[in-house]
C-alpha positions as CSV (number, residue, x, y, z in Angstrom):
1,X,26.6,-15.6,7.3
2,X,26.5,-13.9,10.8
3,X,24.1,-10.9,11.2
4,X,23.7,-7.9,13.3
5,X,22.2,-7.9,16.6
6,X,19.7,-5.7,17.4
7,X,19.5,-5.0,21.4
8,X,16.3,-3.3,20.9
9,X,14.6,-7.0,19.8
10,X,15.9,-8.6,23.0
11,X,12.4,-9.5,25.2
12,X,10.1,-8.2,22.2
13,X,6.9,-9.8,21.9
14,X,6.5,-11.1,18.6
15,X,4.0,-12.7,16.7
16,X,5.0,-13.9,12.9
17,X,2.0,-15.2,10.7
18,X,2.2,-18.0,9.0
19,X,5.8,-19.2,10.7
20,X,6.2,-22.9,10.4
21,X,8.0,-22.8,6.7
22,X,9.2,-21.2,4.2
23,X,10.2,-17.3,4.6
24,X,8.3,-17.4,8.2
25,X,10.3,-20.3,9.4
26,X,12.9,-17.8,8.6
27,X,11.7,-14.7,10.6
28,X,10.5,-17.1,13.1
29,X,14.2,-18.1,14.3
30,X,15.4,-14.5,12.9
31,X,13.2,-12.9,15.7
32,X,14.2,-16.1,18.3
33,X,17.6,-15.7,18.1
34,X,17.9,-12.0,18.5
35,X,16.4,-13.4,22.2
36,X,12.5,-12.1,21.5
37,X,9.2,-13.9,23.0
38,X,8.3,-15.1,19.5
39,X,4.6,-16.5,19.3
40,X,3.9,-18.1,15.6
41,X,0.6,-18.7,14.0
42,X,0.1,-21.5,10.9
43,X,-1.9,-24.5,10.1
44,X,0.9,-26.8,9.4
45,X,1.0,-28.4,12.4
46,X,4.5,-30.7,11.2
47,X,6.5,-28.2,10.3
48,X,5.6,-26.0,13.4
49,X,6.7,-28.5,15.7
50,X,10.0,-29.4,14.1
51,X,10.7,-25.6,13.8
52,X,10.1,-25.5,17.5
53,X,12.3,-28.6,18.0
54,X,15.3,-27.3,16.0
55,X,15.2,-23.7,17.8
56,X,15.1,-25.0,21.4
57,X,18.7,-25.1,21.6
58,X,18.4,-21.1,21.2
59,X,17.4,-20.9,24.5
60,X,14.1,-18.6,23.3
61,X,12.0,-21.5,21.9
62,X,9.3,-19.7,20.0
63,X,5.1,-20.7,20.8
64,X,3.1,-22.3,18.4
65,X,-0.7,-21.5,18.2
66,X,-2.4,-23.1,15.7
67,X,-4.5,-20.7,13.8
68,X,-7.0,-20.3,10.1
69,X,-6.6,-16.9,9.4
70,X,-9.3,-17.2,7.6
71,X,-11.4,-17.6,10.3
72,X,-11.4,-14.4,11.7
73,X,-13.1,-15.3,14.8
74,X,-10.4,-17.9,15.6
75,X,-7.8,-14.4,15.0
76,X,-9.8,-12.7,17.4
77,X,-10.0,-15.9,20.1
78,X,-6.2,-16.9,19.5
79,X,-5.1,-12.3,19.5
80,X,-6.5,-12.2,22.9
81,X,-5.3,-15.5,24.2
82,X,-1.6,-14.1,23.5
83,X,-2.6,-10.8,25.1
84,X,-3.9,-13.0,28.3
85,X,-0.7,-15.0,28.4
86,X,2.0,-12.7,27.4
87,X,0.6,-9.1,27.4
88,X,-0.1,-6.8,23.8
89,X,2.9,-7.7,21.1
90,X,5.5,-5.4,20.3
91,X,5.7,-6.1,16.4
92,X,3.5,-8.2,14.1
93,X,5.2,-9.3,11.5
94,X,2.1,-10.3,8.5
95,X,3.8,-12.9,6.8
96,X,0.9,-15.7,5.9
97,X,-0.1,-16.3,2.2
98,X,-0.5,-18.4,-0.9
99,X,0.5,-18.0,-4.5
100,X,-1.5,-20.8,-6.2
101,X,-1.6,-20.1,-9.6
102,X,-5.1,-19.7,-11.6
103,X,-6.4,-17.8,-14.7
104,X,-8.6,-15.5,-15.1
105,X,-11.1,-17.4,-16.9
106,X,-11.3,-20.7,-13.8
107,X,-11.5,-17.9,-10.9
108,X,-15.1,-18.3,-9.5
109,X,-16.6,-15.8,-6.8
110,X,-15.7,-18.4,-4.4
111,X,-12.7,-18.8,-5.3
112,X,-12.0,-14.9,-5.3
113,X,-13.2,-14.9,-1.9
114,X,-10.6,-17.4,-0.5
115,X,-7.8,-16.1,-2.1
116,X,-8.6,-13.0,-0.5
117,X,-9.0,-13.7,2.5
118,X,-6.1,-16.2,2.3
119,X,-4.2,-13.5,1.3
120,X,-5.2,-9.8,2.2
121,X,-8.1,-9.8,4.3
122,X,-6.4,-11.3,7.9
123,X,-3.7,-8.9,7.3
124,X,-5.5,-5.8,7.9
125,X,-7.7,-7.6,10.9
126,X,-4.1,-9.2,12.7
127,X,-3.1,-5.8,12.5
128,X,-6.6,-4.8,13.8
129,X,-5.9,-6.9,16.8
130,X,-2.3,-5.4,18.2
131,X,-3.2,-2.3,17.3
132,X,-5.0,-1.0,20.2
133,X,-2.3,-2.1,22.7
134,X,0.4,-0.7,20.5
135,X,-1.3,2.8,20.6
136,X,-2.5,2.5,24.2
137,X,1.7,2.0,24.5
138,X,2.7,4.4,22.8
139,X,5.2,1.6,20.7
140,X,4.8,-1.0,18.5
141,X,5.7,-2.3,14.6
142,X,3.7,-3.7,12.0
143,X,5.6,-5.7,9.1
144,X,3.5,-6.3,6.3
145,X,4.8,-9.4,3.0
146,X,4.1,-7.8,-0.5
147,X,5.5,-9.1,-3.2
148,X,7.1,-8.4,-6.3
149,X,4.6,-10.1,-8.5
150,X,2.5,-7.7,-9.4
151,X,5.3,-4.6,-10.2
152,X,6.3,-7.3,-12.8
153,X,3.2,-8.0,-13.5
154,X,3.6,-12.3,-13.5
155,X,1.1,-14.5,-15.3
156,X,-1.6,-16.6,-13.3
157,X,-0.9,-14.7,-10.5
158,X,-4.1,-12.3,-11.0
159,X,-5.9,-12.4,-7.7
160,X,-2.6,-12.9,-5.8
161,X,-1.0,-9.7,-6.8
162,X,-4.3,-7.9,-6.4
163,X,-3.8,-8.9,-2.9
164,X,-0.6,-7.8,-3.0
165,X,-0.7,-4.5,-4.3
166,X,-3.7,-3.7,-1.9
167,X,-1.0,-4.8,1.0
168,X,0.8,-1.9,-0.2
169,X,-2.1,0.6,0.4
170,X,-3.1,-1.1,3.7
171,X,0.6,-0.5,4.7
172,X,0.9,3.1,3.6
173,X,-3.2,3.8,5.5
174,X,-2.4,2.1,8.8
175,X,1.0,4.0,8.6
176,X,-1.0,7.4,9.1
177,X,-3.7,6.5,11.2
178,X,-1.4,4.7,13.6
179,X,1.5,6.9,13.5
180,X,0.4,9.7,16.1
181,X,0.2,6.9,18.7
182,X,4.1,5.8,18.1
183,X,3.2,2.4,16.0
184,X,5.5,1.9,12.9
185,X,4.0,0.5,9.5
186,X,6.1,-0.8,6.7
187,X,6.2,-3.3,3.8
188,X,8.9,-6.1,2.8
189,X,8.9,-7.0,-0.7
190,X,10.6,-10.0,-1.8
191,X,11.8,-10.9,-4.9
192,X,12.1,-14.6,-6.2
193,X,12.8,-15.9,-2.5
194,X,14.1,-19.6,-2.7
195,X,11.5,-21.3,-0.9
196,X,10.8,-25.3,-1.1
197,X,7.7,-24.1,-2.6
198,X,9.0,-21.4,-4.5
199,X,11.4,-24.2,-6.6
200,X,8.2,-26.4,-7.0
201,X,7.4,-23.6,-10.0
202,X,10.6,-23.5,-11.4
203,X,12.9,-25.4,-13.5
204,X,16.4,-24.8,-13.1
205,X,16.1,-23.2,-16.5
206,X,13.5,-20.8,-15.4
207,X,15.6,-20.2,-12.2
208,X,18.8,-19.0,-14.1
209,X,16.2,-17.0,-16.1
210,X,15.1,-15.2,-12.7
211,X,18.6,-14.4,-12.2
212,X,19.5,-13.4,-15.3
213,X,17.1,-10.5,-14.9
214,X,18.7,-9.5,-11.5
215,X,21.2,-7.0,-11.0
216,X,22.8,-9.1,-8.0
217,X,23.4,-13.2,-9.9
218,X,22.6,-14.8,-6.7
219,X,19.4,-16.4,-5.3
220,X,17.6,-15.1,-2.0
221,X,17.1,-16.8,0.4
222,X,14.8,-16.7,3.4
223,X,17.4,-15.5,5.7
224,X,17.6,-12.7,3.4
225,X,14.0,-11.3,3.8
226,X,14.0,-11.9,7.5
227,X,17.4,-9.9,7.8
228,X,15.3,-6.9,6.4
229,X,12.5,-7.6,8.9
230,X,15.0,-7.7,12.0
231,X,15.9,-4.3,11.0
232,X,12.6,-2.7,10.2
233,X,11.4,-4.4,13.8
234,X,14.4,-2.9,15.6
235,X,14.5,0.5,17.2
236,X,17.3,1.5,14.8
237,X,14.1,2.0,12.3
238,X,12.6,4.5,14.7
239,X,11.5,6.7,11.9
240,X,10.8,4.1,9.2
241,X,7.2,4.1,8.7
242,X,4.6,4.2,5.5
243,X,6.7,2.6,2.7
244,X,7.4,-0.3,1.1
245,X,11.0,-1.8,0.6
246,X,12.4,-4.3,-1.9
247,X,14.4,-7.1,-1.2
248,X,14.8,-8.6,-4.8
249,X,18.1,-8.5,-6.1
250,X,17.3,-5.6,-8.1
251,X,14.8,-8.0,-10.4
252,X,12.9,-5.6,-11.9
């Protein structure tokens, strides 16, 4: 499937969270290919390096940083050693989280806690980070990863699609605070994305059940969510700002 070139992207300073697999790997070489500096953050040291290996021949090898972003003094220490090295990031695209499953009555305050910040709380303070030298710009684009969970409503998903939802709100605050300084805020929602983690959830039954309910009967793929983002990112979104947009087959 060849996709459009965005001129715009060419020389962008990028910086994906959580970029080694899945739908990051994804917007990792998305953002790579269309010839950006991309910088990627995870804690899956494997998979970062053979991304990098595999998207050398592009010519644009991304930069991997090791990072917890639950450890929001390592975001702060690892923010401004990008800044140092490569100057303030033109986008950010928030991509980092974890959908382990739990029930209500097993979550502990602990366990709330992590899931949070796993999930929602390094999102606004990433964002925190670029923000001052987006504004200072007078440019810049913030990508937030919702989810469709919680407009379905999915089981043992409770404190994930709390997360998720507040994403929404974060996206829509940031948007107006940020706006008069020329920085863009918006939301990707994917739908059932398939992910190798994703399929360790689903049987094929349960799979043809997802599409079943879709008004498109095809899977999504990684590629497909990162296809949105490379738009979003580009300048051809100048005006795109505040709101959230799907990317689920019509499952819903």
């Amino acid at each position: 499937m060849n996709g459009a070139v965005y001129p715009s992207l060419r020389g962008r300073l990028v910086v994906v969270t959580g970029g080694a697999s899945g739908i990051g790997a994804a917007l990792t070489e998305g953002f790579a290919r269309q010839g950006a500096r991309v910088v990627f953050l995870d804690v899956v040291e494997g998979d970062a390096r053979a991304l990098q290996a595999r998207l050398a021949e592009t010519g644009t090898a991304p930069e991997f940083l090791p990072c917890d972003l639950k450890d929001l003094r390592q975001v702060r220490e690892v923010f401004s050693g990008i800044t140092a090295s490569h100057g303030s990031p033109d986008v950010l695209v928030n991509n980092a989280a974890n959908d382990d499953r739990h029930s209500l009555d097993e979550v502990t305050p602990e366990y709330w806690d992590d899931r949070v910040a796993v999930n929602l709380r390094h999102l606004y303070f990433c964002a925190q980070a670029v923000a001052a030298g987006m504004s200072a710009r007078g440019s810049g684009v913030i990508l937030n990863l919702g989810s469709i969970s919680w407009h379905l409503g999915l089981p043992d998903l409770s404190i994930y699609e709390t997360a998720k939802a507040g994403i929404e709100g974060m996206t829509r605050a940031l948007a107006r605070e940020l706006g008069p300084d020329g920085v863009r805020v918006a939301c990707l929602v994917p739908g059932n994305v398939r992910t190798p983690r994703q399929m360790q959830w689903y049987t094929p039954e349960a799979e043809a059940e997802i599409v079943a309910a879709q008004c498109l009967k095809g899977r999504i793929e990684p590629r497909d969510v990162a296809a949105l983002a490379l738009f979003l990112a580009s300048d051809d979104a100048r005006y795109i700002t505040g709101h959230e947009y799907f990317i689920d087959a019509g499952w819903r």
